[in-house]
Biopython code that builds the backbone (N, CA, C, O; Angstrom):
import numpy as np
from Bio.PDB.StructureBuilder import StructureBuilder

atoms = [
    (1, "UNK", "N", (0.840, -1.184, 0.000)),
    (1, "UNK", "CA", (0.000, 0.000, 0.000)),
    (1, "UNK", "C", (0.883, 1.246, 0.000)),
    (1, "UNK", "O", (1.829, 1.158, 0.783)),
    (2, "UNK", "N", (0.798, 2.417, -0.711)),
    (2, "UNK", "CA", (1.064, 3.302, -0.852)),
    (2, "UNK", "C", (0.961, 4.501, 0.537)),
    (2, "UNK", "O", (0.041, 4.505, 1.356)),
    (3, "UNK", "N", (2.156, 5.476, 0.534)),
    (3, "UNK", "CA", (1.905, 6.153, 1.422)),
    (3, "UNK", "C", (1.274, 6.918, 0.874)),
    (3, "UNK", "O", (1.333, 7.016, -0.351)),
    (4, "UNK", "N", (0.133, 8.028, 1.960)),
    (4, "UNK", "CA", (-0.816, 8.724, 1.872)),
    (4, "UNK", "C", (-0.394, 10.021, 1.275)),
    (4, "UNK", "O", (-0.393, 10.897, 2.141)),
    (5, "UNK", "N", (-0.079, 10.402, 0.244)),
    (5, "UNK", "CA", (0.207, 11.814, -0.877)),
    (5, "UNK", "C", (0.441, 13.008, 0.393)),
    (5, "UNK", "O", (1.556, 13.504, 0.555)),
    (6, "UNK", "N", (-0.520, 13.326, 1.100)),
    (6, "UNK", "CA", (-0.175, 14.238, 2.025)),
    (6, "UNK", "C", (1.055, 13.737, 3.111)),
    (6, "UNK", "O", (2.120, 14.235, 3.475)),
    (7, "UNK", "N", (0.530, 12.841, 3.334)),
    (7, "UNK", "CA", (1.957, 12.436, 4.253)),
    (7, "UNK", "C", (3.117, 13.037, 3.723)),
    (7, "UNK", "O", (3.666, 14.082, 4.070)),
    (8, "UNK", "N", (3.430, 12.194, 2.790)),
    (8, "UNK", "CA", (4.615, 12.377, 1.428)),
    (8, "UNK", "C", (4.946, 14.206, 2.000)),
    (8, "UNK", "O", (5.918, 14.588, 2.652)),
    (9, "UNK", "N", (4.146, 14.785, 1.648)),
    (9, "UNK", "CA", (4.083, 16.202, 1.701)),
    (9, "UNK", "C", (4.849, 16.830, 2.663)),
    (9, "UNK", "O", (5.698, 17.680, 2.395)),
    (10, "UNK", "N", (4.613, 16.486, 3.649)),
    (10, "UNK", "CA", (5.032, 16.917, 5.020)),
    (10, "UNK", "C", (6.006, 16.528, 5.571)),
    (10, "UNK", "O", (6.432, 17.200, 6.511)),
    (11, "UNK", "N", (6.762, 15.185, 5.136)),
    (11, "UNK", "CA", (7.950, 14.314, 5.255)),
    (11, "UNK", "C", (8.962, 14.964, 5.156)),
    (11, "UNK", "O", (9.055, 15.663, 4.147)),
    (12, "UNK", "N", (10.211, 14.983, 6.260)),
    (12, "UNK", "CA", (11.277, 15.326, 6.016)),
    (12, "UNK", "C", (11.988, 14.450, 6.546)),
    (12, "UNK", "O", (11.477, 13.538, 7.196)),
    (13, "UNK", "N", (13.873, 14.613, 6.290)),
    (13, "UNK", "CA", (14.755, 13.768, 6.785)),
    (13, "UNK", "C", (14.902, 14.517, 8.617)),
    (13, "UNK", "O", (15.046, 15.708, 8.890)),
    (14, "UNK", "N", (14.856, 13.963, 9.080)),
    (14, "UNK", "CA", (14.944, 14.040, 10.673)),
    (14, "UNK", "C", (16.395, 14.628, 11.146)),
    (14, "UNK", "O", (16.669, 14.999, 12.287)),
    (15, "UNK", "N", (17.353, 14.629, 9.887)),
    (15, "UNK", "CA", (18.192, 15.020, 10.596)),
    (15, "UNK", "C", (18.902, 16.604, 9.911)),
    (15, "UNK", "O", (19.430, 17.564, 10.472)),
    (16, "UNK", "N", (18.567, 16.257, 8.273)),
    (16, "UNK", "CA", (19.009, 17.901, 8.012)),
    (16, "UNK", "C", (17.874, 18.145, 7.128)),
    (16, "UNK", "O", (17.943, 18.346, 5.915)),
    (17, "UNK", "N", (16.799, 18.107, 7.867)),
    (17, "UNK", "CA", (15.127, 18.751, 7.631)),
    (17, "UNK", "C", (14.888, 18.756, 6.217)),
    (17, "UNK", "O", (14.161, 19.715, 5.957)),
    (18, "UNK", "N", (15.191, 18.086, 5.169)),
    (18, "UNK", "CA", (15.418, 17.864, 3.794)),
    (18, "UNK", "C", (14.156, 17.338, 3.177)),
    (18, "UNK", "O", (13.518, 16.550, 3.875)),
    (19, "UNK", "N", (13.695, 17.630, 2.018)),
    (19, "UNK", "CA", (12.962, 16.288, 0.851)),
    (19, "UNK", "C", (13.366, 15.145, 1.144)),
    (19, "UNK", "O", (14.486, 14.921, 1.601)),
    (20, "UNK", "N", (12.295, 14.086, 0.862)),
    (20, "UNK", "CA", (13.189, 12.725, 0.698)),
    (20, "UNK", "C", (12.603, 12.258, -0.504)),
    (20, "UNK", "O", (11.553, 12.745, -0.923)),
    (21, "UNK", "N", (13.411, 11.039, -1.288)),
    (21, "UNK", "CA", (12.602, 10.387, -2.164)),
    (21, "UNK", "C", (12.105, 9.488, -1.988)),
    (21, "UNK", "O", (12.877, 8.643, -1.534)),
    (22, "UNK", "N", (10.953, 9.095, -2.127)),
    (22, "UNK", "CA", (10.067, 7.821, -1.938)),
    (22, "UNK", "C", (9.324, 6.723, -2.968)),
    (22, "UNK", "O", (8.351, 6.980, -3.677)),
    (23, "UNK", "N", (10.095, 5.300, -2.868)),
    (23, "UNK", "CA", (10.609, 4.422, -3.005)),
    (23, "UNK", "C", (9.087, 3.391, -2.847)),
    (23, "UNK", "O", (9.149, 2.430, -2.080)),
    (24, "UNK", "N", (7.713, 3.679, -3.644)),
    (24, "UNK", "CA", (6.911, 2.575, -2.644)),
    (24, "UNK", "C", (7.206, 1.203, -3.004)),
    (24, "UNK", "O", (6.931, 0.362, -2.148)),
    (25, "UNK", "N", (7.826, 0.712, -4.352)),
    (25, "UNK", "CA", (8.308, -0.365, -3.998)),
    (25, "UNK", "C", (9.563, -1.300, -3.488)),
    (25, "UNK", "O", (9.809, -2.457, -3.829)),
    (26, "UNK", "N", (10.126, -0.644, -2.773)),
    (26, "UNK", "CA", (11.317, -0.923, -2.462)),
    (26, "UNK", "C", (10.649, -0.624, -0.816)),
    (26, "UNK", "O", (11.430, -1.036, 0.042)),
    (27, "UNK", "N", (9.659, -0.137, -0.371)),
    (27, "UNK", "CA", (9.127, 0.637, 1.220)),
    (27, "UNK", "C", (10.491, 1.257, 1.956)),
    (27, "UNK", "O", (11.075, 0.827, 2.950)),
    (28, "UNK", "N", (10.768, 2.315, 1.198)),
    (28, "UNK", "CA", (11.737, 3.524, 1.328)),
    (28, "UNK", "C", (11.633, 4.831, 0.973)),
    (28, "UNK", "O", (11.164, 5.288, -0.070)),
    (29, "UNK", "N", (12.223, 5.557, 2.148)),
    (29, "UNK", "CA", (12.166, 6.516, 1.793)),
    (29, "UNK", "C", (13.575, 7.071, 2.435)),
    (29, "UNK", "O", (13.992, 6.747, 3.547)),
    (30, "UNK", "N", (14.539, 8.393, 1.091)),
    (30, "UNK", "CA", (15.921, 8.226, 0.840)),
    (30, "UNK", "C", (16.348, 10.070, 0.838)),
    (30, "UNK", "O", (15.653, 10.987, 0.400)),
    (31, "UNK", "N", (17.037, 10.109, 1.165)),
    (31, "UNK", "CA", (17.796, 11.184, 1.726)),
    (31, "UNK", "C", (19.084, 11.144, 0.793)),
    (31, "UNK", "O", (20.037, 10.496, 1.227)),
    (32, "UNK", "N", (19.216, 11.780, -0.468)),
    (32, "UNK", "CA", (20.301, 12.019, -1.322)),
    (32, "UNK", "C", (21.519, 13.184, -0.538)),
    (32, "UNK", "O", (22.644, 13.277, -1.029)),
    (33, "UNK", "N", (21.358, 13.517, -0.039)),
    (33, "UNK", "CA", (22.338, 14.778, 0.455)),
    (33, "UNK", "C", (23.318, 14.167, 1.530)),
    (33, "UNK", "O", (24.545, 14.176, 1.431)),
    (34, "UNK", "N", (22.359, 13.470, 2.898)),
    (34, "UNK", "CA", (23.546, 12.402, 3.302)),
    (34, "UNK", "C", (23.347, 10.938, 3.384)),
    (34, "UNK", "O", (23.406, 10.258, 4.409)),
    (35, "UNK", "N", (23.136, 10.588, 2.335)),
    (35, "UNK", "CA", (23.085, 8.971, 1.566)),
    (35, "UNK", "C", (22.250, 7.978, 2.380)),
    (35, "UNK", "O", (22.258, 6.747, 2.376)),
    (36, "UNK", "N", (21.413, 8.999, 3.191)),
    (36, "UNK", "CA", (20.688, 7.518, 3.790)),
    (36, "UNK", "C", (19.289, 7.143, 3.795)),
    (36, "UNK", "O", (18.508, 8.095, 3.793)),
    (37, "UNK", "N", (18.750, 5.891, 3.803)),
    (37, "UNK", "CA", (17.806, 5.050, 3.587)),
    (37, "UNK", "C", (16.737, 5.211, 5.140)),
    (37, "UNK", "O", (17.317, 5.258, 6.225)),
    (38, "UNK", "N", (15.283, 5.278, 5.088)),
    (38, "UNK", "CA", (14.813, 5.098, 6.225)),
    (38, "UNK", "C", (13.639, 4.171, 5.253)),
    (38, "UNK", "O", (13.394, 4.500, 4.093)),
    (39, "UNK", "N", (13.012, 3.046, 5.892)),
    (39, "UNK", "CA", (12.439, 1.991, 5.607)),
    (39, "UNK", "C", (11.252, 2.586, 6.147)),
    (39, "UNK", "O", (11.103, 3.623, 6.795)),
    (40, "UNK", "N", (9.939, 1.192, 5.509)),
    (40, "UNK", "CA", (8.198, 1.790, 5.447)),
    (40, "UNK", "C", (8.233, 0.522, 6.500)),
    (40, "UNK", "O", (9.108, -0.339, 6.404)),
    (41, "UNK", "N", (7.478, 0.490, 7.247)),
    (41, "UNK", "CA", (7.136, -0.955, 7.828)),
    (41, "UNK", "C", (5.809, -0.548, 8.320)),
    (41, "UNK", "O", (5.347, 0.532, 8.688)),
    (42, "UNK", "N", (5.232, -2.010, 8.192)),
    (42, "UNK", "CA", (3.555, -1.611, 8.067)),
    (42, "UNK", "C", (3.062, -0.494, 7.630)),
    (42, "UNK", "O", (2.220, 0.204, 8.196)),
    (43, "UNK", "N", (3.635, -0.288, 6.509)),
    (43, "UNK", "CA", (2.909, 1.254, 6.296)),
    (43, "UNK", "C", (3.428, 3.032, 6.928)),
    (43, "UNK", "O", (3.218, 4.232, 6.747)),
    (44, "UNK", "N", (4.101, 2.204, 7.623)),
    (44, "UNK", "CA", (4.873, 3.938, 9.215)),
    (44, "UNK", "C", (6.245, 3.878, 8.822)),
    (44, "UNK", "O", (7.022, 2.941, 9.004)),
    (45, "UNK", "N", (6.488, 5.090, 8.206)),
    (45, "UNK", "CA", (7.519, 5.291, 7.945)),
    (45, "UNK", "C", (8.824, 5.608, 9.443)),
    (45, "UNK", "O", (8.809, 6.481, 10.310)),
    (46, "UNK", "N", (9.789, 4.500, 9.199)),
    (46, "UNK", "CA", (10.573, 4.951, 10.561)),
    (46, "UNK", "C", (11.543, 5.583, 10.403)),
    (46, "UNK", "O", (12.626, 5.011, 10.272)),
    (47, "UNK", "N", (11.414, 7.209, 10.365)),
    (47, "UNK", "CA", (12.097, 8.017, 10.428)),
    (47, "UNK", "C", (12.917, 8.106, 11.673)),
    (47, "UNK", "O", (12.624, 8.984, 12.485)),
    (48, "UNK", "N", (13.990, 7.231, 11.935)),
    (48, "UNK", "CA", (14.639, 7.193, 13.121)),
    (48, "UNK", "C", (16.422, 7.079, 13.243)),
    (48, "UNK", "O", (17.072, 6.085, 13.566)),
    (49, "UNK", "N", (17.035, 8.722, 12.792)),
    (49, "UNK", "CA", (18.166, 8.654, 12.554)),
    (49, "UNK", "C", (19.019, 6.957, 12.529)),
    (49, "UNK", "O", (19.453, 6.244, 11.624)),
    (50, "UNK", "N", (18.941, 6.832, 14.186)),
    (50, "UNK", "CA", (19.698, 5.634, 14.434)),
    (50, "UNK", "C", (19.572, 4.248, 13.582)),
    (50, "UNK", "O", (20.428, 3.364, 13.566)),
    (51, "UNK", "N", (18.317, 4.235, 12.868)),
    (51, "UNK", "CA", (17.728, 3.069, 12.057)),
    (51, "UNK", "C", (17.926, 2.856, 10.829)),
    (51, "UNK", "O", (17.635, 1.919, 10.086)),
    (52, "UNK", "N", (18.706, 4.290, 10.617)),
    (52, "UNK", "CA", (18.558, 4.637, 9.055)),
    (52, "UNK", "C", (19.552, 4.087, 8.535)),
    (52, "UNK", "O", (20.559, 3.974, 9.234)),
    (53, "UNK", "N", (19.564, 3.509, 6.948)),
    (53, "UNK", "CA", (20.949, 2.850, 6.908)),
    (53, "UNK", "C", (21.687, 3.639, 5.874)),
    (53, "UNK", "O", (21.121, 3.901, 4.813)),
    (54, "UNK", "N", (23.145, 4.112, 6.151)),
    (54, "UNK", "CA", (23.538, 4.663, 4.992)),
    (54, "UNK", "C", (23.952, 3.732, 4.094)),
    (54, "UNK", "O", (24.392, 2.653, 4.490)),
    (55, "UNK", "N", (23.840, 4.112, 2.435)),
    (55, "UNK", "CA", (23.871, 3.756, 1.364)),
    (55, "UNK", "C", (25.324, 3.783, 0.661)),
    (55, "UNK", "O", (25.679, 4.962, 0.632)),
    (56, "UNK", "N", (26.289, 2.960, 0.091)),
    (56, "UNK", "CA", (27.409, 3.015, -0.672)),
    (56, "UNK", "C", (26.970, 3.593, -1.794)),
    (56, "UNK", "O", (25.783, 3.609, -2.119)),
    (57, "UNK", "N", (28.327, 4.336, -2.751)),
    (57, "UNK", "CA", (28.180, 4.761, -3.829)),
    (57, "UNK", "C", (27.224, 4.097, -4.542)),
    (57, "UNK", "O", (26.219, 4.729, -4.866)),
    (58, "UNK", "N", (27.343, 2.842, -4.880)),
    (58, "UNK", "CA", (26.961, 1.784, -5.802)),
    (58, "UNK", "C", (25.477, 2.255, -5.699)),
    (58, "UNK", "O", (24.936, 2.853, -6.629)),
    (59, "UNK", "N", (24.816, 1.950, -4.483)),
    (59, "UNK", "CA", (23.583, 2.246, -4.330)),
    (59, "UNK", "C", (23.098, 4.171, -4.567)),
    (59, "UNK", "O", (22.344, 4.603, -5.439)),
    (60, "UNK", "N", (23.556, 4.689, -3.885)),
    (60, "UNK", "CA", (23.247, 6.182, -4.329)),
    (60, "UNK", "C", (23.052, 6.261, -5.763)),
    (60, "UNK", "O", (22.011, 6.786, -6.157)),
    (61, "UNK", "N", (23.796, 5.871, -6.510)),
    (61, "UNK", "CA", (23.735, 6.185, -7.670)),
    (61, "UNK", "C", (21.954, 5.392, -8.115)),
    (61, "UNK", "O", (21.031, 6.107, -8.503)),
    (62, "UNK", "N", (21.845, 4.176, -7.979)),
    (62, "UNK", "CA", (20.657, 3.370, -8.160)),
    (62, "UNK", "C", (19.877, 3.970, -8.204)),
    (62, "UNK", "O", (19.444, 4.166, -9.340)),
    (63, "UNK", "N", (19.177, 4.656, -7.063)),
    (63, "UNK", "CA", (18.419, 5.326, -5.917)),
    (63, "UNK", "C", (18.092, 6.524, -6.824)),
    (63, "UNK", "O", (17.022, 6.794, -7.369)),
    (64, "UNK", "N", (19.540, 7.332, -6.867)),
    (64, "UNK", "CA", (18.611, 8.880, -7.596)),
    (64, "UNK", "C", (18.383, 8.462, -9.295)),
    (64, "UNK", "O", (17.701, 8.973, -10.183)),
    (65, "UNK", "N", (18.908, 7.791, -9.271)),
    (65, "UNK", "CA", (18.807, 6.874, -11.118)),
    (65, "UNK", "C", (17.289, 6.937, -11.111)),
    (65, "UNK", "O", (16.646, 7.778, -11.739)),
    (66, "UNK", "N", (16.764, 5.978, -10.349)),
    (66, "UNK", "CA", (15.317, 5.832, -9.640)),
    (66, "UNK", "C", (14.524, 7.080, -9.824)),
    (66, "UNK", "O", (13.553, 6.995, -10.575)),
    (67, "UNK", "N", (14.783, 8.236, -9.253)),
    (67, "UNK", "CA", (14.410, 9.092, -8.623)),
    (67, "UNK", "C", (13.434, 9.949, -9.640)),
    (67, "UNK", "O", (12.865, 10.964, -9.239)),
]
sb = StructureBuilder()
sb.init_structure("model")
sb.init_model(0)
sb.init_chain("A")
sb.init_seg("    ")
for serial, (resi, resn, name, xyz) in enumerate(atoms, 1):
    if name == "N":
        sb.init_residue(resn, " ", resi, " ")
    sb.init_atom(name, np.array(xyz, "f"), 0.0, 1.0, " ", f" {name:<3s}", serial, name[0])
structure = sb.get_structure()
């Protein structure tokens, strides 16, 4: 299931208050500026610095390829 368009809206990275890109099939949502990944689970996005995983080149590139 898709996140809710407004949600989307209002979403930022938690740590340098940024856009993110969102990923619904992959249940991600991605922070290009400092390379990191925060995951959808059940639907709730866990925006939780500590959880977040940063991404290698290899992948960054994927990601905004994606984007």
């Amino acid at each position: 299931m898709a996140l809710d368009p407004m949600l989307l809206e209002i979403l930022a990275c938690p740590d340098d208050k940024g856009p993110l890109y969102y990923f619904p099939t992959e249940d991600s949502l991605y922070n290009p500026r400092l390379r990191r990944r925060y995951t959808i689970t059940d639907d709730i996005p866990v925006m939780l610095i500590d959880d977040a995983e940063t991404v290698d080149d290899a992948e960054h590139e994927r990601l905004t390829a994606l984007a």
